[in-house]
N, C-alpha and C positions, 0 to 999 in steps of 0.2 A: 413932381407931386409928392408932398408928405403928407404920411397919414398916422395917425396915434389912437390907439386903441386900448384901452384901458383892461388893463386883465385881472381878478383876481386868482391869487392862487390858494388852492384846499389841501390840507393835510391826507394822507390816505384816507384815513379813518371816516371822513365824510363823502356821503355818496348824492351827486345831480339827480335832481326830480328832473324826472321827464315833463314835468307841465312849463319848465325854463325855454326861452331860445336860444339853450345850446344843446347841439348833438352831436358836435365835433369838439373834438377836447386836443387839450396840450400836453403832454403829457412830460415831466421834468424826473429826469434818471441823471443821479451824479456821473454815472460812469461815460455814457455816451451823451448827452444835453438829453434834447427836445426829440417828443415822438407824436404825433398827429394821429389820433385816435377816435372813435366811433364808440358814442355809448350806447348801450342795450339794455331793455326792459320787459319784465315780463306783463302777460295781462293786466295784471293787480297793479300795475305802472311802480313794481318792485326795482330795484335798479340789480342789473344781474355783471354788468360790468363793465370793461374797459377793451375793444377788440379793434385791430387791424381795419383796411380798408375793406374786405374779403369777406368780413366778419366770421373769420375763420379761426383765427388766432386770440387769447382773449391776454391781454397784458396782468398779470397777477399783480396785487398790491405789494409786493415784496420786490416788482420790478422796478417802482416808478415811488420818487418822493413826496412829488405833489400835482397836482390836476389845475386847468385853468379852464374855462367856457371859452370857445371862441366865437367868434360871432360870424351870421351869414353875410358870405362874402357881396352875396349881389345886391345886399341891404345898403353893407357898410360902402363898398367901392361902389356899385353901381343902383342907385334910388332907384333909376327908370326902369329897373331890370328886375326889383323887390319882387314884384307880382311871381315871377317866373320861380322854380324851384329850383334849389343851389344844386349842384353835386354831391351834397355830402346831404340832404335832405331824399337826393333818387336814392344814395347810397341805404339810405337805413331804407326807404320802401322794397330794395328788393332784397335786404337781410330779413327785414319783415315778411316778406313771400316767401323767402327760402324755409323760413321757420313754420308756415304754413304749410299740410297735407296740401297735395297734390291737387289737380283738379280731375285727374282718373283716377286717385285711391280715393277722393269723397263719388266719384260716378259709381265706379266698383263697391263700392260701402252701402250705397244705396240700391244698388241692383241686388245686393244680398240680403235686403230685411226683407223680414218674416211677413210673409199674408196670414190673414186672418184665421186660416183651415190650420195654420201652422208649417206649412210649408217655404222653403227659402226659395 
C-alpha cells in the first residue's frame, strides 16, 4: 500500500489556528530531521506552542525550522475508523484536563464560599 500526503511546510514565524485539522505537527530541525509534535492553545484559541507527547516539554522556535500540519491518521489510513478519535486527538483532551483545576480543588473552592451572614 502507498500513501502520499501532501504537507505544507510554515516558517517559524507563523503560528496553526486551532479551528485547522491539525493538532499534531512535524516538526523539521536541521540538526536531527523530524520531530512529531502537539500543538497547544489557550482559551482565547491563542496558539501558546509546540510541545512533546506528554505536553510537558514545549519545543522553542529557535529549535525547529519549520512546522507541517499532519493529518488524522484514522481519516487518512482508516475512513471506517474517521468517527473514532485518533491518539493524538485523546492526547491533546487530556493536556486539556491536565491544564484544567482539579475536580477536589473546584469541590474544596466551593465548600469555601462565603454565606450570606459572611461567614466561610
Amino acid at each position: 500500500m502507498n500513501l502520499s500526503v501532501a504537507l505544507n511546510f510554515y516558517p517559524v514565524g507563523v503560528a496553526p489556528s486551532k479551528v485547522g485539522p491539525h493538532h499534531t505537527f512535524l516538526l523539521y530541525n536541521q540538526c536531527d530531521g523530524y520531530h512529531i509534535a502537539f500543538g497547544r492553545w489557550d482559551e482565547e484559541g491563542a496558539f501558546e506552542g509546540f510541545f512533546d507527547f506528554l505536553g510537558e516539554s514545549e519545543y522553542r522556535d529557535d529549535f525547529y525550522e519549520a512546522w507541517a500540519g499532519l493529518p488524522d491518521c484514522n481519516d487518512v489510513l482508516f475512513p471506517a475508523f474517521g468517527s473514532r478519535p485518533s491518539r493524538a486527538a485523546l492526547a491533546l483532551k487530556a493536556i486539556d484536563r491536565a491544564k484544567e483545576p482539579s475536580a477536589s480543588s473546584r469541590i474544596a473552592g466551593q465548600e469555601k464560599k462565603e454565606t450570606p451572614n459572611g461567614n466561610v
